[in-house]
LOVOGU-805917 format. One record per residue (C-alpha): residue in three letters; x, z, y. Coordinates in steps of 0.5 Angstrom, whole numbers, padded with zeros to 4 digits, always signed. Example, Ala and Ser with C-alpha at 12.3 -4.5 7.8 and 13.67 -1.06 7.14 Angstrom:
% LOVOGU-805917
ALA+0025+0016-0009 SER+0027+0014-0002 
END
This chain:
% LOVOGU-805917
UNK+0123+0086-0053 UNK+0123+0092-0052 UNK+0116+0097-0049 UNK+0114+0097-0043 UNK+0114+0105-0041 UNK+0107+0103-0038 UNK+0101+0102-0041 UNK+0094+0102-0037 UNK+0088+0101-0041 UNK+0082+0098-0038 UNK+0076+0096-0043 UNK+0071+0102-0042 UNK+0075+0109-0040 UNK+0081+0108-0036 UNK+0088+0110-0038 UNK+0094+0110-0035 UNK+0100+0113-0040 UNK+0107+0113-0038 UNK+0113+0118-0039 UNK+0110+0123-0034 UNK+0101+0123-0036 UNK+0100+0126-0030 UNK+0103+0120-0026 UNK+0098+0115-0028 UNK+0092+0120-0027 UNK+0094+0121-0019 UNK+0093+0113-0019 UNK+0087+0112-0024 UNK+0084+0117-0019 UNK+0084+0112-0014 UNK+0079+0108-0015 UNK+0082+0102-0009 UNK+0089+0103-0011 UNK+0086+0103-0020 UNK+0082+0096-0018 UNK+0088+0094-0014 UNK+0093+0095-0020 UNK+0087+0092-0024 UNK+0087+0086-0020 UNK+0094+0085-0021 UNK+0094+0086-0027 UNK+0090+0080-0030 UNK+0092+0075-0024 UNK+0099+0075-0023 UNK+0100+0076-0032 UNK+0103+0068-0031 UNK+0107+0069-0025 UNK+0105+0071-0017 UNK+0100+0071-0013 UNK+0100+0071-0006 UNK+0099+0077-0001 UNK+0094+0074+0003 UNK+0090+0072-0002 UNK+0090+0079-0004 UNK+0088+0083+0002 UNK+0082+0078+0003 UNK+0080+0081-0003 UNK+0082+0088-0002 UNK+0081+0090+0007 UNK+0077+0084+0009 UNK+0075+0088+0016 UNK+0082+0088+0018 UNK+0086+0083+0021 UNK+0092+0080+0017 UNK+0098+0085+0021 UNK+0094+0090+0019 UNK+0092+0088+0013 UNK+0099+0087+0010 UNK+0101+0094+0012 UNK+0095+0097+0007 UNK+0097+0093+0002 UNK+0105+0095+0003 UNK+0103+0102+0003 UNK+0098+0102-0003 UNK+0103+0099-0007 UNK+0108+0104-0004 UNK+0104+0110-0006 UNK+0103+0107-0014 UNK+0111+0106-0015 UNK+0112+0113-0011 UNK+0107+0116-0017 UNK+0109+0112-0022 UNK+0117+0114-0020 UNK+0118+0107-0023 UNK+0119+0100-0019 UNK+0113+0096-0023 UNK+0112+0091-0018 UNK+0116+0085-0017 UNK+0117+0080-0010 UNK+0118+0074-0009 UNK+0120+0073-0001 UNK+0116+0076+0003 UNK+0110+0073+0002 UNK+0109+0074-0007 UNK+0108+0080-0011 UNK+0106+0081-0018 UNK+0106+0086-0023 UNK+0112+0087-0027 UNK+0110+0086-0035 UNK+0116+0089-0037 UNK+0115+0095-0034 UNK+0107+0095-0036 UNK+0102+0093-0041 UNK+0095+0091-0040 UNK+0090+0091-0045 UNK+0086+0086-0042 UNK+0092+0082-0041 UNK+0092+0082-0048 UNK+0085+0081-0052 UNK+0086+0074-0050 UNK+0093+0073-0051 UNK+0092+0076-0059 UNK+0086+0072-0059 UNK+0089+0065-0058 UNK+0096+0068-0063 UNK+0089+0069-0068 UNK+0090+0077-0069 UNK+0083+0078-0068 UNK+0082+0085-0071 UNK+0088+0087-0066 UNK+0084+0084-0061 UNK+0078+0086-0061 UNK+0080+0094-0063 UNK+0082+0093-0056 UNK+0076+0092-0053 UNK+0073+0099-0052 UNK+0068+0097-0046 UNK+0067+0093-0041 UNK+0073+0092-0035 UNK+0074+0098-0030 UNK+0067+0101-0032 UNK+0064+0105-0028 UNK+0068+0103-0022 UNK+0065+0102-0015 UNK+0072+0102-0009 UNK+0069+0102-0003 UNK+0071+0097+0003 UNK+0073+0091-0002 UNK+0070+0084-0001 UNK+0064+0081-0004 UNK+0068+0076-0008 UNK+0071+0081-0011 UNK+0065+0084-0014 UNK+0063+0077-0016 UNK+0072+0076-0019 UNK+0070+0083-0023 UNK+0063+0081-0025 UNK+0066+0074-0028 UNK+0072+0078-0032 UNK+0067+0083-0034 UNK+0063+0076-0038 UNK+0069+0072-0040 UNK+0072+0079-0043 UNK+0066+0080-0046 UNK+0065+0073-0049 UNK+0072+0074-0051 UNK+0072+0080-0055 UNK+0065+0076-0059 UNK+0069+0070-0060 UNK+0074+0076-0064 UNK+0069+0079-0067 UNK+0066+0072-0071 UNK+0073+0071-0073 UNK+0074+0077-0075 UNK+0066+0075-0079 UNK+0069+0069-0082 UNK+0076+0072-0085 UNK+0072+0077-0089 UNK+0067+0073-0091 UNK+0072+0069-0095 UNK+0076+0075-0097 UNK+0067+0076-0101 UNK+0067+0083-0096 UNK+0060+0082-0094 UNK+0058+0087-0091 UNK+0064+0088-0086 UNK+0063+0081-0084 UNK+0056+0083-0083 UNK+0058+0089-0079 UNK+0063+0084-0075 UNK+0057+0081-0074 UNK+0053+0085-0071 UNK+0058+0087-0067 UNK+0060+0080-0064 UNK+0052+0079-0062 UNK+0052+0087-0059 UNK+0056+0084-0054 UNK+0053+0078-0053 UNK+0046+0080-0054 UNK+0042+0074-0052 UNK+0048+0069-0056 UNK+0041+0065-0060 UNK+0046+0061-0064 UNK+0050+0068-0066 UNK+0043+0070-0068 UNK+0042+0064-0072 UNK+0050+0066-0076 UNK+0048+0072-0078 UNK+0042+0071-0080 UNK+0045+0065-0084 UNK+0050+0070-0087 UNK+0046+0075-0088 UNK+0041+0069-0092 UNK+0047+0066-0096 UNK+0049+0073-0099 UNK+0042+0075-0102 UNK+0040+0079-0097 UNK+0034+0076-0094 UNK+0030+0082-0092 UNK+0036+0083-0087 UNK+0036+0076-0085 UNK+0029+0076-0083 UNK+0030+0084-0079 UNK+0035+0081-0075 UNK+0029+0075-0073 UNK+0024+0080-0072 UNK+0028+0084-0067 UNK+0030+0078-0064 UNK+0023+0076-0062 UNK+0022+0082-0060 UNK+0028+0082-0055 UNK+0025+0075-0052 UNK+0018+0077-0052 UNK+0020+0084-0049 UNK+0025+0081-0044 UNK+0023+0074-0042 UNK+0015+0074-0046 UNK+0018+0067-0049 UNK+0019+0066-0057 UNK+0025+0064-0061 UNK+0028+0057-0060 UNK+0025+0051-0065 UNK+0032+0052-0069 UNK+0032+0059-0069 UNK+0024+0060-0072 UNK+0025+0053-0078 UNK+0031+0058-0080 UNK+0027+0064-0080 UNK+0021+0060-0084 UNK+0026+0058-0089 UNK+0029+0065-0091 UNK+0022+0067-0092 UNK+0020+0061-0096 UNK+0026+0063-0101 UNK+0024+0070-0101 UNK+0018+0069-0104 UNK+0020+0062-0108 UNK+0016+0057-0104 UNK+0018+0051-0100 UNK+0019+0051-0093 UNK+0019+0044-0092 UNK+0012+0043-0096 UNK+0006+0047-0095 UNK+0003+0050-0101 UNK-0001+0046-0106 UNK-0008+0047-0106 UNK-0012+0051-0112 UNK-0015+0047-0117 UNK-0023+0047-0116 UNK-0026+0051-0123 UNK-0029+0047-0128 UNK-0035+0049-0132 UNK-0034+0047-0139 UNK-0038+0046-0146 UNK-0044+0049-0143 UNK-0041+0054-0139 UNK-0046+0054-0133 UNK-0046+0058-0126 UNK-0047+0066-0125 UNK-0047+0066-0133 UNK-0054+0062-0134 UNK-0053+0057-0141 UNK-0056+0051-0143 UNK-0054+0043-0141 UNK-0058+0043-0136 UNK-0053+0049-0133 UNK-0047+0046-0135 UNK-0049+0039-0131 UNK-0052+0042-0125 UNK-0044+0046-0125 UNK-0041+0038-0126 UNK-0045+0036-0121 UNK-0044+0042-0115 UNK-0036+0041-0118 UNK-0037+0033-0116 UNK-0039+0036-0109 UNK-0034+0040-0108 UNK-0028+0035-0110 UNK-0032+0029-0105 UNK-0032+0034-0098 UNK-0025+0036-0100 UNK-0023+0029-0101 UNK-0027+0027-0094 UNK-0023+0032-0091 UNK-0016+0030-0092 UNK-0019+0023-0091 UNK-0021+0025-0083 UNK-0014+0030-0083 UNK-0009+0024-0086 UNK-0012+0018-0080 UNK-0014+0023-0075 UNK-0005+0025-0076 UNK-0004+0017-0077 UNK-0008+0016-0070 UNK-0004+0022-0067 UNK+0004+0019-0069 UNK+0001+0011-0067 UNK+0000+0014-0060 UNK+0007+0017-0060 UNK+0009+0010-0063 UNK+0005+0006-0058 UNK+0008+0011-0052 UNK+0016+0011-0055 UNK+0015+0003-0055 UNK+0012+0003-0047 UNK+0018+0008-0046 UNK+0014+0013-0043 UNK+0018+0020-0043 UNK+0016+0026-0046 UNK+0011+0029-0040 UNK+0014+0036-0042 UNK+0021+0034-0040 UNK+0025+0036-0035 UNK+0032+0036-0032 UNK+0036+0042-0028 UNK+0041+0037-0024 UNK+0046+0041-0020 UNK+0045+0046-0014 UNK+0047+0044-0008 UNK+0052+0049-0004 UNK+0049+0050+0004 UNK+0053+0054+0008 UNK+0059+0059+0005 UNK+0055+0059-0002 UNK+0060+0055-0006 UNK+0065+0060-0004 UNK+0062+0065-0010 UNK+0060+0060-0014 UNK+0052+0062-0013 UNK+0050+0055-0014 UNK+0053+0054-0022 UNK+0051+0061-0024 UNK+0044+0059-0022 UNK+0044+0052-0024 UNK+0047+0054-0031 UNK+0041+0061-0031 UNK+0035+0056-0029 UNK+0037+0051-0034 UNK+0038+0057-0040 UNK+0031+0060-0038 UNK+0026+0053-0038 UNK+0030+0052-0045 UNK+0027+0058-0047 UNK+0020+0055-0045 UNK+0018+0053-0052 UNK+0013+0048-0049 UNK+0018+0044-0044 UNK+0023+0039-0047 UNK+0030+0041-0043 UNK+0035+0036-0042 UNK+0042+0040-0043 UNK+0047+0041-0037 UNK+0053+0037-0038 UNK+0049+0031-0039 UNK+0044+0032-0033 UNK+0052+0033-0029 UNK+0054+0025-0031 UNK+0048+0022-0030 UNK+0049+0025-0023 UNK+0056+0023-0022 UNK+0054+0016-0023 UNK+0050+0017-0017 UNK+0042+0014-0014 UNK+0037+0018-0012 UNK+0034+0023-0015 UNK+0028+0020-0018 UNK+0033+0015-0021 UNK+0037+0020-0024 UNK+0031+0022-0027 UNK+0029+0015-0030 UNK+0037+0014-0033 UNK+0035+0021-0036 UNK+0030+0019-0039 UNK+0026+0025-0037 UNK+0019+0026-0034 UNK+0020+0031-0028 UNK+0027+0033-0024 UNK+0029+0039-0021 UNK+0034+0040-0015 UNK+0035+0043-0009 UNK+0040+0048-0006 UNK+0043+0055-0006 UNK+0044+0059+0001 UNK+0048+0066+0001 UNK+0047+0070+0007 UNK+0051+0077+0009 UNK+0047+0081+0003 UNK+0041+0076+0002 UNK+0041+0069-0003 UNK+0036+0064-0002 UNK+0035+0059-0007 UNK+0030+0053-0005 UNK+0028+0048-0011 UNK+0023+0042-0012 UNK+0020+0038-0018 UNK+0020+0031-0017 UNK+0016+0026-0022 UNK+0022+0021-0024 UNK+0016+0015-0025 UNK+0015+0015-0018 UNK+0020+0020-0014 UNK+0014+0025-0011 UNK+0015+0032-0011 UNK+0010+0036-0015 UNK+0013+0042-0013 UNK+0017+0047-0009 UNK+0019+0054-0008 UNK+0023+0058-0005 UNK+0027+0065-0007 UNK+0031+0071-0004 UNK+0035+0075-0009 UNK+0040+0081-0006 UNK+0046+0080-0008 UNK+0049+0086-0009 UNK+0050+0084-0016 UNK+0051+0076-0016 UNK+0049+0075-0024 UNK+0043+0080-0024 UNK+0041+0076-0017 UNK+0041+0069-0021 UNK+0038+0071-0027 UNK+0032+0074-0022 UNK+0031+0067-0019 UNK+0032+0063-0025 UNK+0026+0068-0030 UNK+0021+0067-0024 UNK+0022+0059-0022 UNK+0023+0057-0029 UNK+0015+0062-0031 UNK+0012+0058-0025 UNK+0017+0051-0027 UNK+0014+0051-0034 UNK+0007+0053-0032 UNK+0006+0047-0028 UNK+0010+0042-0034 UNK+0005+0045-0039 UNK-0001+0044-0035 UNK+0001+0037-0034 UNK+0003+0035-0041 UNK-0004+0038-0042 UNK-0008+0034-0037 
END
């Protein structure tokens, strides 16, 4: 197949080569018509897209006469730069962007990923999609199309990165695998399970010492972001590579040091005699029978703890401290730019982080609802404690976001908070709401759990 004479590159600084290099700069210097070759660029890879799904996005002010003029113009004014016809129609009503004459690296990250030439892939991946670019006069719902290709790029190129990892860590390249590592967690900084990769790879080939930095600065990074610890997994992993390190066992504690015992007339302090010597065999004696009533008051008050948790599982008594984020309930033109999942997903996220609560995973919550009931009753089939719904609405500039925590054993709301967030920036926008509901969510779990 021949080249195409096109090639626009898109990941991080914005390139548009051709035959002629002035022709693209006279594009790439248009921001509208750069997002619109863009945009194009991606969605009409598989084949067309239709005009008004176009001009929604890109002159939604204008009514669809005047609309379809724009577009017809903005795509005149690209071929007539280019010199290149670089679009294909379909009747009057399709368009893409001709493959054959243009070449996207965005549209072929994902493509040499699935063909597994991760080194390609990731070699493409310089920055994020259209950085730095702010057209003016476009929809909302295309800040949020570019926010989520942002994302899934981004985790795209990581996916790559931790390919790229595996295959030099069977080639016995230890340190390019750690860097490619490292750079699959550079791109997805709050990826846990990757943290816990690296620090398995890391451990695996000796290097503790690195194994436990990349711990350290990862409790630093939860703290400093979100004041939360590392999960149970991560914090065991950690406690096992620092075990190793210095030759213990991190599933048992440590033995205890032997009492010393005087011998053969020995006494205390360096007084001689019997007599010195028995006192010494007797104090040891002491010593051996409160160490020994310790551990009996230590082993039956853990004895009395773990029946108690027997006698609680047996009752079917959920965990107090263990909760279910269902589904967010879309009010008004919200599910249009999917707030409600975006919020489901970042409050779900944000409570597992709460090392006090017990998080019901989302896919699980998301069947048990689709088998219906009310919310409470949801809450009982799961097997949690308490519940939380509630809805999202999306106003022009403003995201609302309204919450409860219903007791599952009885359905009585405990709880409820409502929150705004500008959505200028969707992801930012669930975040914010998802970090401050989940801080008071959990504050109300523990202090139940405590009582």
């Amino acid at each position: 197949m021949a080249k195409p004479p096109f090639e626009l590159r898109v990941l991080g600084p914005t390139e548009l080569a051709g035959p002629v290099p002035e022709a693209g700069e006279a594009v790439v210097r248009q921001p509208k018509r750069l997002a619109l070759l863009a945009h194009l660029a991606l969605t009409t890879a598989e084949g067309f897209r239709r005009r008004d799904k176009i001009i929604a996005l890109f002159w939604p002010e204008l009514d669809q006469v005047q609309a379809r003029t724009y577009l017809r113009k903005a795509l005149y004014g690209i071929h007539e730069a280019l010199g290149v016809e670089v679009f294909a129609t379909r009747g009057e009503d399709e368009v893409r962007l001709d493959p054959a004459q243009c070449w996207c690296d965005a549209v072929a990250l994902p493509q040499l990923t699935r063909e597994g030439r991760c080194h390609e892939a990731l070699a493409l991946y310089r920055g994020d999609l259209l950085e730095g670019l702010f057209p003016e006069g476009v929809a909302q719902e295309f800040h949020e199309w570019l926010d989520g290709q942002r994302r899934i790029l981004r985790e795209q190129a990581a996916a790559a990165a931790w390919e790229c990892a595996r295959i030099e860590e069977e080639r016995g390249d230890r340190k390019a695998a750690a860097v490619m590592a490292r750079r699959a967690l550079d791109l997805t900084p709050d990826d846990e399970v990757g943290v816990r990769r690296l620090m398995a790879l890391l451990d695996g080939h000796g290097d503790r010492a690195g194994a436990l930095r990349v711990y350290g600065e990862w409790q630093a990074h939860l703290r400093a972001e979100y004041d939360v610890e590392p999960a149970p997994e991560t914090r065991k992993l950690a406690r096992k590579v620092q075990a190793a390190r210095k030759g213990e066992s991190h599933e048992t504690p440590p033995t205890m040091a032997p009492v010393g015992v005087t011998n053969g007339g020995a006494g205390e302090r360096g007084s001689g005699g019997p007599e010195s010597g028995a006192r010494g065999h007797a104090r040891t004696g002491a010593r051996r029978y409160l160490v020994g009533a310790g551990m009996v008051i230590v082993v039956a008050a853990l004895a009395g703890a773990i029946a108690l948790t027997r006698i609680g599982a047996v009752a079917g008594q959920p965990d107090p401290s263990s909760v279910a984020v269902l589904q967010l309930r879309d009010i008004g033109a919200a599910g249009q730019g999917g707030e409600s999942e975006r919020v489901t997903e970042e409050l779900t996220t944000a409570l597992a982080l709460d090392h006090r609560l017990t998080v019901l995973s989302a896919s699980r919550a998301r069947d048990a609802v689709e088998q219906g009931g009310d919310v409470d009753r949801i809450g009982r089939r799961l097997g949690v404690a308490y519940v939380v719904d509630g809805g999202v609405q999306r106003g022009a500039s403003r995201l609302r976001v309204t919450l409860r925590l219903v007791r599952a054993a009885d359905g009585m709301s405990v709880w409820a908070g409502t929150y705004d967030a500008d959505v200028a920036d969707p992801m930012t926008a669930a975040r914010q709401v998802a970090t401050e509901a989940s801080a008071q969510i959990g504050e109300r779990l523990s202090s139940s759990a405590r009582r």
